[in-house]
C-alpha positions in Angstrom: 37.1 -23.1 90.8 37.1 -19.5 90.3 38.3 -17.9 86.8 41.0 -15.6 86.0 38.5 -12.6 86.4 36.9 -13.6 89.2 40.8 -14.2 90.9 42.2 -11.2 89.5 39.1 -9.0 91.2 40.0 -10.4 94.4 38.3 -14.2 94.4 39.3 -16.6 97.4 41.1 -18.8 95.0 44.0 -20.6 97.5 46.5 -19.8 94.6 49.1 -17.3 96.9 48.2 -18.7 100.3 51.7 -20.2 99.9 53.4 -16.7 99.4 52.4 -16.4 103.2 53.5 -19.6 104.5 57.4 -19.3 102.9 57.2 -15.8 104.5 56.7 -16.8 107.7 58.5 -19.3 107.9 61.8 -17.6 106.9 60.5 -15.0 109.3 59.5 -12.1 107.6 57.5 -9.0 107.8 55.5 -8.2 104.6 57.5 -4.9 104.6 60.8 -6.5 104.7 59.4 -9.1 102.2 58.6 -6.2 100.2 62.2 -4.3 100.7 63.9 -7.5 100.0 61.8 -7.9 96.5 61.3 -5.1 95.2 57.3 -5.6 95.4 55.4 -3.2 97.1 53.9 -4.3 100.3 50.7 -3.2 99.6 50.5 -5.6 96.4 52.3 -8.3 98.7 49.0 -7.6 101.3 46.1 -8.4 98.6 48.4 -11.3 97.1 48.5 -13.1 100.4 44.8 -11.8 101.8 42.2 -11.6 98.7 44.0 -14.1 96.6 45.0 -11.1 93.8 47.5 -13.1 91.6 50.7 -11.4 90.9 52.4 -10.3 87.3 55.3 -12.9 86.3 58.0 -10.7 87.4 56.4 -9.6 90.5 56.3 -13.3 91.6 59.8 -14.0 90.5 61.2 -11.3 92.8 59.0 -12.8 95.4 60.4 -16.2 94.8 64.1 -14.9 94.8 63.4 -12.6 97.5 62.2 -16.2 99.2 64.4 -18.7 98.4 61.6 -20.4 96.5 60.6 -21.5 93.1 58.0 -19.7 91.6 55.7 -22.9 91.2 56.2 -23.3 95.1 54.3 -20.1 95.2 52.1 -19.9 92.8 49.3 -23.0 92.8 45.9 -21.7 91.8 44.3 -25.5 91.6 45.7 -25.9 95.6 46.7 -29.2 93.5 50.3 -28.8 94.1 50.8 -28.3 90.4 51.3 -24.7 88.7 48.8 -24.3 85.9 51.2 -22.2 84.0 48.5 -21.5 81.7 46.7 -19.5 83.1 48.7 -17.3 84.8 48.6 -13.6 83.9 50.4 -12.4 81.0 50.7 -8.4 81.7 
């Protein structure tokens, strides 16, 4: 399992490979994704392709924007629980 560091530096963690799923399925674009939340689409890019994890409030507004719950995001162990622990505090 990769750290924090190692995630926040771009690791292959599987923590935001669900961010991609919901979007597709509710058929979105990254850009509308990113119009929709707020996030830029950029940041929305290296969340779903390098496994960058996003601030809190950044991944609210993605779960909003999504329908979704933050934890059905946001599971770094791919264990289907959210380690709220260590998820990034700034």
């Amino acid at each position: 399992m990769l750290s924090l560091r190692e995630r926040r530096k771009g690791g292959t963690g599987s923590g935001m490979v669900l961010l991609k799923k919901k979007r597709i399925e509710r058929n979105l674009t990254q850009k509308e994704l990113a119009e929709l939340s707020g996030v830029p689409q950029q940041n929305i890019s290296a969340y779903e392709s390098s496994g960058r994890i996003p601030r809190a409030d950044a991944l609210c507004a993605l779960a909003a924007a999504l329908g979704a719950t933050m934890d059905e995001l946001y599971r770094p162990d791919g264990d289907g629980r959210p380690d709220v622990d260590r998820m990034p505090e700034d």
